[in-house]
matplotlib code that plots the C-alpha trace (Angstrom):
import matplotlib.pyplot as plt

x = [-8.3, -6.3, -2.6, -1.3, -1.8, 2.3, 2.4, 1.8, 4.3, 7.5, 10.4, 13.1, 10.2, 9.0, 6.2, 3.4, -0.1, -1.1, 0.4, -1.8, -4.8, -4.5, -4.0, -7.0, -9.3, -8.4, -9.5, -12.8, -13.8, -13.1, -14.8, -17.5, -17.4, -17.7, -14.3, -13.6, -10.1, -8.0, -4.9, -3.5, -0.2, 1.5, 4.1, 3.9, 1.2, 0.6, -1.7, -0.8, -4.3, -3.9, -6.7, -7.3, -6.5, -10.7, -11.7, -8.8, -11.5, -14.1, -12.1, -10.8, -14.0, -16.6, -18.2, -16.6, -12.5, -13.8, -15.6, -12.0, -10.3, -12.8, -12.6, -9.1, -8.3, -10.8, -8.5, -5.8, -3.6, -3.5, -2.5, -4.5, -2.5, -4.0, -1.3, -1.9, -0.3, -3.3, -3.0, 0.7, 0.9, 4.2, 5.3, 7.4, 8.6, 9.8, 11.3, 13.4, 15.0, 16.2, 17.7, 21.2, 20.7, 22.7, 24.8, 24.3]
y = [-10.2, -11.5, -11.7, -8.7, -9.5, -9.0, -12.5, -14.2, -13.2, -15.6, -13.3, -12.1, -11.3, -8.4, -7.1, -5.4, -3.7, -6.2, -9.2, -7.8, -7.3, -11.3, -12.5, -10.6, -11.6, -14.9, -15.0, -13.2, -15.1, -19.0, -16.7, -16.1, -20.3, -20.6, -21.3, -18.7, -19.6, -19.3, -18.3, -17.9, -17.7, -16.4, -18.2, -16.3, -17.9, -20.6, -19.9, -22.3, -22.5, -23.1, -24.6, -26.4, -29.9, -31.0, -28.9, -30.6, -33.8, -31.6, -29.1, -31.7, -33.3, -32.1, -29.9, -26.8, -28.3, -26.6, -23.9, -23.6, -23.5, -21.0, -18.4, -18.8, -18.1, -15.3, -13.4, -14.2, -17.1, -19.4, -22.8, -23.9, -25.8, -27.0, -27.4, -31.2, -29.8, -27.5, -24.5, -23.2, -19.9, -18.2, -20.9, -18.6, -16.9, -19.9, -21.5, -17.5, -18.1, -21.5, -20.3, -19.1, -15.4, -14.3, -10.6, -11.5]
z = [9.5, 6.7, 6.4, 3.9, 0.4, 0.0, 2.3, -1.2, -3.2, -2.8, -0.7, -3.3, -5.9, -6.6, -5.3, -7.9, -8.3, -10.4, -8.7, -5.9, -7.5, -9.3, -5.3, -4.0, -7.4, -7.1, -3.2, -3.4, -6.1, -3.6, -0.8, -3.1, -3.2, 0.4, 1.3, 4.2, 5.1, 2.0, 0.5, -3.2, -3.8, -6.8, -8.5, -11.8, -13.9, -11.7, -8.3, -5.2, -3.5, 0.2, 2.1, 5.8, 5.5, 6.0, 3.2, 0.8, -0.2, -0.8, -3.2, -4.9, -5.8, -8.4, -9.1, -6.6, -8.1, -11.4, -9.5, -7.7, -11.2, -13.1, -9.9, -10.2, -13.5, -13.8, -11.5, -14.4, -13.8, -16.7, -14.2, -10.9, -8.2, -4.5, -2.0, -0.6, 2.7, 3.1, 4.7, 6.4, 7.7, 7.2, 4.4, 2.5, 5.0, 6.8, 2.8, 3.0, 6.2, 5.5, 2.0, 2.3, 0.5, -2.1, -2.6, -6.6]

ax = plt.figure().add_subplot(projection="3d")
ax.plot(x, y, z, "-o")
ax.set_aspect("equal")
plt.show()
């Protein structure tokens, strides 16, 4: 089962229908590629693609990094990023806890 689609929206940002409906797009459409493990992030217009680390060469090289990119911005993003660090579970949640929060 996949993590909730709320997991890839940064913490401290809202959390919307249509955000939602960009993430889970953008997904189907790389599991559509093959790629089974997967994760988009939203960072406004610009989707982080998270990967494993042995599937990084292969999305990187042609032709699926333009299949990457066109299943991508179908769902709506006009920028496509692939996280060299492959995939981290948690990430943002881990970047939210070592930010001090603020009251303004």
């Amino acid at each position: 089962a996949a993590p909730c689609l709320a997991s890839r929206i940064p913490h401290h940002q809202p959390v919307t229908r249509e955000k939602l409906a960009q993430v889970e797009k953008a997904e189907a459409g790389l599991h559509r590629l093959g790629l089974e493990v997967v994760r988009v992030r939203h960072h406004g217009d610009i989707a982080r693609v998270e990967l494993p680390e042995e599937q990084l060469v292969a999305a990187m090289a042609k032709p699926l990094r333009g299949r990457i990119e066109d299943a991508v911005r179908a769902a709506g993003f006009d920028y496509v990023t692939v996280d060299l660090r492959g995939m981290r579970s948690g990430h943002f949640t881990l970047t939210a806890l070592r930010r001090p929060v603020s009251d303004g």
